[in-house]
C-alpha positions as CSV (number, residue, x, y, z in Angstrom):
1,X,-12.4,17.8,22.1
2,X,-10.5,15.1,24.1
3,X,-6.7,15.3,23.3
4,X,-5.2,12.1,21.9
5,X,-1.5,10.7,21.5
6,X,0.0,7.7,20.8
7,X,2.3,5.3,22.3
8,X,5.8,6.1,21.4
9,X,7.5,2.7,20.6
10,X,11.2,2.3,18.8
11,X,11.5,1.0,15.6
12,X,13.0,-1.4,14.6
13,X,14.8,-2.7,11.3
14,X,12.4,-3.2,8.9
15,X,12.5,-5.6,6.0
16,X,11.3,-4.1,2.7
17,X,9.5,-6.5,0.1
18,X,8.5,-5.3,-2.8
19,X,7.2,-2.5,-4.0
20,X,6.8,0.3,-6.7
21,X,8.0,2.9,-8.9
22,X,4.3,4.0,-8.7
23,X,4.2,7.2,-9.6
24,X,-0.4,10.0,-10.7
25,X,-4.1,12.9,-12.6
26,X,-7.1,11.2,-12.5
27,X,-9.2,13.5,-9.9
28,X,-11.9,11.3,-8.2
29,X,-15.1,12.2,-9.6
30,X,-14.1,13.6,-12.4
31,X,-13.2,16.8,-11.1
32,X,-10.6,19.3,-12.2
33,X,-8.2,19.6,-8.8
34,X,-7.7,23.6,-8.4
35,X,-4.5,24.8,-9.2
36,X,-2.0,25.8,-6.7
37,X,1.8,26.0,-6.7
38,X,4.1,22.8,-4.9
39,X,3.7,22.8,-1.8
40,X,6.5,25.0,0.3
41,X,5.5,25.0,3.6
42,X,7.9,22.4,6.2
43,X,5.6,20.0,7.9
44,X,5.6,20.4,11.6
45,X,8.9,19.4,13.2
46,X,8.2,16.1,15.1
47,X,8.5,15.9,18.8
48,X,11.1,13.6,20.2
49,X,9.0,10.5,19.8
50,X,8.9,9.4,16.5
51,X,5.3,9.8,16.6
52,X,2.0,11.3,17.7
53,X,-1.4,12.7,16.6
54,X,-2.5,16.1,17.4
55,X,-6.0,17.3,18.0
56,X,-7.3,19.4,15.1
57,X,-10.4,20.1,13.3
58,X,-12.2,19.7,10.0
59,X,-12.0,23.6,8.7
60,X,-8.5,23.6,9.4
61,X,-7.7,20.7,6.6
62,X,-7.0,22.2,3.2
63,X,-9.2,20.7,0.6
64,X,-11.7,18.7,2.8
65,X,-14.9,20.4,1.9
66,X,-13.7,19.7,-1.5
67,X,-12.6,16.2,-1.1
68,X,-15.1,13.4,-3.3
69,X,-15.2,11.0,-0.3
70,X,-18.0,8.9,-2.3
71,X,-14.9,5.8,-2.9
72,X,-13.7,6.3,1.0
73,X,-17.0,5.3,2.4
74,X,-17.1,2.0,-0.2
75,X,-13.4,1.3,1.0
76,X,-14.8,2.0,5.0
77,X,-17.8,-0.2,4.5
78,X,-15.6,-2.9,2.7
79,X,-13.1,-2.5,6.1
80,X,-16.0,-2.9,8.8
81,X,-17.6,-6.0,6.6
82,X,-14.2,-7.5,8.1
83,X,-14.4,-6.3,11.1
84,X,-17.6,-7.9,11.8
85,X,-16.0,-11.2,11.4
86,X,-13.5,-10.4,14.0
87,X,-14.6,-10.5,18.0
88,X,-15.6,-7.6,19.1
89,X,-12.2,-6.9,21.4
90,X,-9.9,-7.5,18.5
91,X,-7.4,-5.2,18.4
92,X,-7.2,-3.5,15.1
93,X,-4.2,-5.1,12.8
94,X,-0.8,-2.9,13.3
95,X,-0.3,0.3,13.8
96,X,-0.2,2.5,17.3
97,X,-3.4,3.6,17.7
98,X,-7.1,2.6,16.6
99,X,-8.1,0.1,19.6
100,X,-10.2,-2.3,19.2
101,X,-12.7,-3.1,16.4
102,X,-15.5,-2.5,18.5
103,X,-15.0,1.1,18.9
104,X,-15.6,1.4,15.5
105,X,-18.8,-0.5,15.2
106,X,-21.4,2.6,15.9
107,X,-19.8,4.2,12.7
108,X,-19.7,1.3,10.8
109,X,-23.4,0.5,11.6
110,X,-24.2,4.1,10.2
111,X,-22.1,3.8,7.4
112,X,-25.3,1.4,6.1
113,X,-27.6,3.9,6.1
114,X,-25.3,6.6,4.0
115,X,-26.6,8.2,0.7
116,X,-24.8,9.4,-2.2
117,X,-23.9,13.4,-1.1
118,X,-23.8,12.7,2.7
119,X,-20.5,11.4,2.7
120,X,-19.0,15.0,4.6
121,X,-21.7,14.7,7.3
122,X,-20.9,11.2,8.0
123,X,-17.2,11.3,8.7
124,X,-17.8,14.8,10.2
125,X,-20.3,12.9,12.9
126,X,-18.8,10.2,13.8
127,X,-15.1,10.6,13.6
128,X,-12.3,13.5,15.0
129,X,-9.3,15.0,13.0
130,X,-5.9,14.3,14.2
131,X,-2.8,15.7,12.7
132,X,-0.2,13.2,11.8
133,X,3.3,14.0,13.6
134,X,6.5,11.9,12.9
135,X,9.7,11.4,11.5
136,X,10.5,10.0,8.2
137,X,9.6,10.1,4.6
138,X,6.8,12.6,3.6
139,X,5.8,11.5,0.2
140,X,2.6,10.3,-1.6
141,X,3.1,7.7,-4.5
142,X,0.3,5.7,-6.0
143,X,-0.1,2.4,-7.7
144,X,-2.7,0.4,-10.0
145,X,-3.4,-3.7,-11.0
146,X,-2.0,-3.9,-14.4
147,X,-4.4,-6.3,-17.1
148,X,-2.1,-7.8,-19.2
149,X,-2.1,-10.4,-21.6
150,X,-1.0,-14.1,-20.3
151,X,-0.8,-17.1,-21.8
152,X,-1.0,-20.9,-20.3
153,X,1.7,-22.6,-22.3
154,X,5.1,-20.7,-23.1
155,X,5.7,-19.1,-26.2
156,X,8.3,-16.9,-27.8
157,X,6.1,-14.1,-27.2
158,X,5.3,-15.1,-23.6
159,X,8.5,-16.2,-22.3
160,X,8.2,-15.0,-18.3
161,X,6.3,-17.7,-15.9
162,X,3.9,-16.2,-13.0
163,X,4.8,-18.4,-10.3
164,X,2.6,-19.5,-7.3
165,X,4.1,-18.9,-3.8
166,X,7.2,-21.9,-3.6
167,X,6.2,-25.3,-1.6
168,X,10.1,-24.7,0.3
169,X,8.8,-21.4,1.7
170,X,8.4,-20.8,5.3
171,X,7.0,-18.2,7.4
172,X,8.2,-16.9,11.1
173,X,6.1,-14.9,12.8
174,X,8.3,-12.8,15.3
175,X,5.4,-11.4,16.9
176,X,5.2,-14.7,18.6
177,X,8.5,-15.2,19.2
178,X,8.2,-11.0,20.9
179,X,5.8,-12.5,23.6
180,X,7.8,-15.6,24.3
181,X,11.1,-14.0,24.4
182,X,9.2,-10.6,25.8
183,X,11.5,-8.6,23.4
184,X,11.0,-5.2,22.4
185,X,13.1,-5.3,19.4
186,X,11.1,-8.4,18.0
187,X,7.8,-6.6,19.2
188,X,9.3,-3.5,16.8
189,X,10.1,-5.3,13.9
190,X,8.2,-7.0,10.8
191,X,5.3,-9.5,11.9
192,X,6.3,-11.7,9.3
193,X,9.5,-13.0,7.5
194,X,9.8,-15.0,5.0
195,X,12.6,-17.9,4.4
196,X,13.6,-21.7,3.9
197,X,14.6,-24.3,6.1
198,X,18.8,-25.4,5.4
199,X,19.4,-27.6,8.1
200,X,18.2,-27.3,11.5
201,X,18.4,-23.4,10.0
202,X,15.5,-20.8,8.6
203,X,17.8,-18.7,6.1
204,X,16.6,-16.0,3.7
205,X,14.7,-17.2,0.7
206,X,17.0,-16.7,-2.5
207,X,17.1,-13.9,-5.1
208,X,15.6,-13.3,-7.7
209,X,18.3,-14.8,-9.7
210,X,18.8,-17.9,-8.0
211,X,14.8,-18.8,-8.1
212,X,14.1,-21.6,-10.5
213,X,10.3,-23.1,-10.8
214,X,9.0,-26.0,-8.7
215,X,7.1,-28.6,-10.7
216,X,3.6,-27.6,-11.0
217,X,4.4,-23.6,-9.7
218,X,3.8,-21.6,-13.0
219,X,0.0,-20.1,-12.6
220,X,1.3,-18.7,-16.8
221,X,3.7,-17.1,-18.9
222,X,3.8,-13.4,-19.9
223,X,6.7,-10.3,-21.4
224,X,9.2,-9.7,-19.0
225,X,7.7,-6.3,-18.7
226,X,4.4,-7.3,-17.8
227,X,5.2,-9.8,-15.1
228,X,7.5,-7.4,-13.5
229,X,4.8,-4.6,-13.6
230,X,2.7,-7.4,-12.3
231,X,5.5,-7.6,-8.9
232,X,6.4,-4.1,-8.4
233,X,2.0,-3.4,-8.3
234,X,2.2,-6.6,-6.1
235,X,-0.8,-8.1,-8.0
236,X,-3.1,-7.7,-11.3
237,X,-5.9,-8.9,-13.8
238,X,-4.5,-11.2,-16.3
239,X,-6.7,-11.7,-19.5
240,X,-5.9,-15.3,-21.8
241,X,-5.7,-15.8,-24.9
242,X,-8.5,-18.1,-24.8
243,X,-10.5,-14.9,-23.6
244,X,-11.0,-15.5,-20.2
245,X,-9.9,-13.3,-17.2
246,X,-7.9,-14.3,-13.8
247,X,-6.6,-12.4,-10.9
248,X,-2.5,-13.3,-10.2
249,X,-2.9,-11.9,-6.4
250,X,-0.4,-11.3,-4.6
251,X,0.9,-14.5,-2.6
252,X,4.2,-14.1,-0.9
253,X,7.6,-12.1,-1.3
254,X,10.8,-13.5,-0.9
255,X,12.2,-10.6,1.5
256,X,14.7,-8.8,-0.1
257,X,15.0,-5.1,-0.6
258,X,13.1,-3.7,-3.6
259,X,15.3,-2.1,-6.3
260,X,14.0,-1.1,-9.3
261,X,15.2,-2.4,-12.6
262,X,14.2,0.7,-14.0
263,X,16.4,2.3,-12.8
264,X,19.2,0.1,-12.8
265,X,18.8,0.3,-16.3
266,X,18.9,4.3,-16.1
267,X,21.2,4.5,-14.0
268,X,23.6,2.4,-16.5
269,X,23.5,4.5,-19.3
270,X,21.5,1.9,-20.9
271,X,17.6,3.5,-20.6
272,X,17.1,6.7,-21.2
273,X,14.3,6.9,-18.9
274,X,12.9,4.6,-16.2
275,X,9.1,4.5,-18.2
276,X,7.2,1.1,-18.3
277,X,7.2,1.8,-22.2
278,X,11.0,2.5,-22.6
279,X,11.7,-0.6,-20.0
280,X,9.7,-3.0,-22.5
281,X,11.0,-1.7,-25.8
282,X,14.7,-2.1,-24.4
283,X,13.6,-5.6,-22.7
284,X,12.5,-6.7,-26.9
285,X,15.5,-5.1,-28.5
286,X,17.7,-6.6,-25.9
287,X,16.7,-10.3,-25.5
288,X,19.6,-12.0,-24.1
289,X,20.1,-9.7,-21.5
290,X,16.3,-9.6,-20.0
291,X,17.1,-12.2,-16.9
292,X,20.5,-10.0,-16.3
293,X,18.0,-6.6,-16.4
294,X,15.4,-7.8,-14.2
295,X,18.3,-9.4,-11.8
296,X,19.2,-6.2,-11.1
297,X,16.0,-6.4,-8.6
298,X,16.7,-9.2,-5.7
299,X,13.3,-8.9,-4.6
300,X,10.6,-11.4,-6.3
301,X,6.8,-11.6,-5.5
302,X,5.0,-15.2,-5.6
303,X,0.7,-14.8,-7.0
304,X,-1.8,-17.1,-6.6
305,X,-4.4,-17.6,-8.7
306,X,-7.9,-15.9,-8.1
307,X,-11.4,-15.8,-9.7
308,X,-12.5,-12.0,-10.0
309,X,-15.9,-11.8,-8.4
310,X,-16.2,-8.4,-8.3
311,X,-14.9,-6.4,-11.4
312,X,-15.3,-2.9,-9.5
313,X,-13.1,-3.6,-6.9
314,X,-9.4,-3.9,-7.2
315,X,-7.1,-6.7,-5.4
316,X,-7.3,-7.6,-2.1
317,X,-4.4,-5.9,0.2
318,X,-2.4,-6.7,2.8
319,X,-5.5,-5.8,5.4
320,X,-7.4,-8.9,3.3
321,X,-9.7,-6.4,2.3
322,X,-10.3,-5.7,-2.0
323,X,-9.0,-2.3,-2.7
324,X,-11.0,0.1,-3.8
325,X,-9.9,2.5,-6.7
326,X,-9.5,6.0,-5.2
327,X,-10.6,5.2,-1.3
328,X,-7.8,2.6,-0.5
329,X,-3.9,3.8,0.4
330,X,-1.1,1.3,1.5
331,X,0.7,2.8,5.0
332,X,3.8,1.9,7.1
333,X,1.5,0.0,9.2
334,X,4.2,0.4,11.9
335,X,2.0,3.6,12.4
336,X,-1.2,3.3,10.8
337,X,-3.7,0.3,12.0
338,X,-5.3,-1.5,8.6
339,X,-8.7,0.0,8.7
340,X,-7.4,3.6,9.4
341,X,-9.3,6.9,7.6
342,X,-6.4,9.0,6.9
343,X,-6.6,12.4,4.7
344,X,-3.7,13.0,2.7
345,X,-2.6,16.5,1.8
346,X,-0.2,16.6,-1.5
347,X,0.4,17.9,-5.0
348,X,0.5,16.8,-8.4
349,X,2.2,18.4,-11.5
350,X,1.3,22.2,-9.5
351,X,-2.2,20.8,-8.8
352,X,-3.7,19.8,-5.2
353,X,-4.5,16.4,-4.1
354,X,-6.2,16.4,-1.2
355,X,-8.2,12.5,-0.5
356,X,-10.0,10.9,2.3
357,X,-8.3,6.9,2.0
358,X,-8.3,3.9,4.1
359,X,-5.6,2.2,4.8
360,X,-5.9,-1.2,3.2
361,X,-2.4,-2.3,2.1
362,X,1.5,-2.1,2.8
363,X,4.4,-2.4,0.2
364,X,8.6,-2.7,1.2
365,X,8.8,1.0,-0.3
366,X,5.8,2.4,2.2
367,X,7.9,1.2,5.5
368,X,9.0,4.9,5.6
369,X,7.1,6.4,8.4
370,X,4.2,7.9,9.1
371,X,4.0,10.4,6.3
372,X,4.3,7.6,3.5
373,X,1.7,6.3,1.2
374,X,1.2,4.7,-1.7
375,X,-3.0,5.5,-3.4
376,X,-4.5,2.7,-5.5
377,X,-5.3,3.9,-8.4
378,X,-7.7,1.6,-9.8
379,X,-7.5,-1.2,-12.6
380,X,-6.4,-0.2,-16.5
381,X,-4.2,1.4,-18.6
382,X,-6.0,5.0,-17.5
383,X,-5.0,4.2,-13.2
384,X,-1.5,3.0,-15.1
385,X,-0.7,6.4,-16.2
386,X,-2.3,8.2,-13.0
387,X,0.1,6.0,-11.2
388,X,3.0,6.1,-13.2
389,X,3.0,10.1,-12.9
390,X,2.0,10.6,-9.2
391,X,5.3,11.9,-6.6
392,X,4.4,14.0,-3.9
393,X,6.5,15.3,-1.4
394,X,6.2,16.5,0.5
395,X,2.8,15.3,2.0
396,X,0.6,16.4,5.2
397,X,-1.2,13.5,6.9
398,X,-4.5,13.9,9.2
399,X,-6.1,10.4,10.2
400,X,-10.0,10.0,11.6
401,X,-10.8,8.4,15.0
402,X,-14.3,7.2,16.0
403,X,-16.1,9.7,18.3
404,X,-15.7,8.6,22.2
405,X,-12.3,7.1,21.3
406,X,-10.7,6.1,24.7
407,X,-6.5,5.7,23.9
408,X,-3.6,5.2,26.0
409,X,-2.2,8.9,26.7
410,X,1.8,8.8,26.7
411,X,2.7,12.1,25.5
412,X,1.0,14.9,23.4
413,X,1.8,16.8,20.4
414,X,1.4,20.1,20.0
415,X,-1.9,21.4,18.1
416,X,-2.2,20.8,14.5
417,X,-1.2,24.1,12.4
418,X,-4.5,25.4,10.9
């Protein structure tokens, strides 16, 4: 097997945006996970780059034989349908390795041809294992798209507006400003920041705090509770009174650092734990202070507005692609290209959780490194609870490349442990 590394590139800040509390067991396929103690073995220490892939092979990843991988190829086939709209030497979007969509077309191609129970042979043809190597946080989370009940007009019992992303709101992309200023530090940070114009000045949008409605901006009104769930997921289903369903999806952040008012709350004195369930029964006991609890969060997430067309699959994330419940996992995608097959190795209440995923989405809390990752859940009160539970860390990381790959070599890691 051809060896493979990856360019290793300094990182710069990065800006978190929102993201989640999103803590886990729903087993995919309805399977009881086996049961094993927390993990207690260190993952590998990194090499001095900051990261690389190691060759390794399919018998030496724990739980892969195992692994339902039925919801992977759905969220793979979803990924090349977007590919295919892309030219052929596209590079893939982020990340440090994965070329160009092209090199993924032969698998993609046979990914049309897959029946149910063939899903092993497939990846197993077409794709090598590499271990994950890096630096930074080695923890898997998980998050869902709430439904929740939304009203058009405002109402003592919906009192919180959904608001569309602001007319005021710019966006700079500094990966064009990294080519014209040829800057590395630009080329390493964010691809996107958010802001208004003051002046002849861009300057940060405001807080949460200091954001009022624009005429025409509210998509609805909902509990406190529910629209912040709605944030910190970064989208979800909401269902009228009137009957009707709508997607708010996820439109625009305004920059700032997450920080969850959960746990401000905890952290206080004033919530005895940071549960969706305490957080809304303090939010109804205490109403006059519900705009200073959910200031305690500067970061505020802007929907738009969506028809659902497909009621199987979940939001689209930040690769434009809908989620899929179970195959789809946000990544740092300073590392991992959108698009990427990554296995995740990781435990749950004593129990494994080993998944195939492909990395559709991103969230402020996921720009950790390499080893970070946030698993959608899926839609409903059950994926709620999955995610609300699920804190794994640490976590081991593999990720797929096509067969044939041809990368830029700048360094190697050292084999992956069996």
């Amino acid at each position: 097997m051809p060896y493979r590394a990856i360019l290793a590139l300094s990182l710069a800040g990065i800006l978190a945006g929102c993201a989640s509390t999103r803590p886990a067991p729903i087993v995919a396929g309805g399977r009881t996970p086996p049961h094993r103690p927390p993990v207690t073995t260190p993952p590998p220490v990194a090499p001095p780059s900051d990261f690389a892939l190691a060759p390794a092979r399919f018998a030496d990843i724990p739980g892969w034989a195992q692994a339902d991988m039925a919801p992977t190829l759905i969220a793979f086939k979803r990924q090349c349908d977007s590919w295919k709209l892309r030219t052929p030497d596209a590079p893939l979007s982020g990340g440090r390795y994965g070329g160009q969509v092209s090199a993924w077309f032969t698998a993609c191609n046979a990914a049309l041809t897959i029946q149910p129970g063939q899903e092993h042979w497939f990846f197993e043809t077409y794709f090598d294992p590499n271990f994950v190597v890096g630096q930074g946080e080695a923890r898997l989370t998980a998050y869902f798209e709430p439904v929740i009940q939304a009203s058009r007009e405002w109402s003592p019992t919906f009192t919180e507006p959904l608001l569309k992303r602001p007319p005021d709101m710019v966006t700079v992309d500094l990966g064009a400003f990294a080519e014209a200023y040829d800057n590395e530090t630009l080329r390493g940070a964010p691809r996107t920041l958010n802001g208004k114009v003051n002046g002849d000045h861009i300057v940060p949008y405001p807080k949460r705090e200091a954001i009022t409605p624009f005429l025409g901006q509210v998509i609805g009104y909902a509990h406190p509770a529910d629209v912040y769930n709605l944030q910190v997921q970064g989208s979800g289903r909401l269902s009228f009174l009137d009957g009707t369903q709508a997607r708010a999806q996820f439109s625009a952040q305004n920059g700032y650092k997450w920080n969850s008012a959960l746990g401000a709350l905890r952290n206080s004195g004033r919530l005895a734990s940071a549960t969706w369930a305490s957080f809304r029964s303090w939010l109804d006991t205490n109403p006059s202070e519900q705009k200073t609890a959910l200031n305690a969060d500067p970061s505020y997430v802007f929907f738009q507005e969506e028809q659902i067309a497909d009621y199987t699959a979940g939001p689209k994330g930040a690769a434009n692609v809908p989620l899929t419940p179970m195959g789809s996992i946000a990544v740092d995608p300073a590392y991992h290209p959108y698009g990427a097959i990554v296995f995740v190795d990781g435990t749950h209440n004593g129990y494994a959780f080993q998944k195939l995923l492909v990395a559709q989405d991103t969230g402020g809390a996921i720009r950790r490194g390499p080893n970070r990752g946030d698993v959608f859940a899926g839609t409903g009160p059950e994926a709620g609870a999955f995610a609300e539970k699920m804190n794994s860390t640490p976590a081991r990381w593999w990720t797929l490349l096509p067969k044939a790959f041809a990368a830029p070599i700048a360094g190697l890691a050292s084999p992956a442990p069996g």
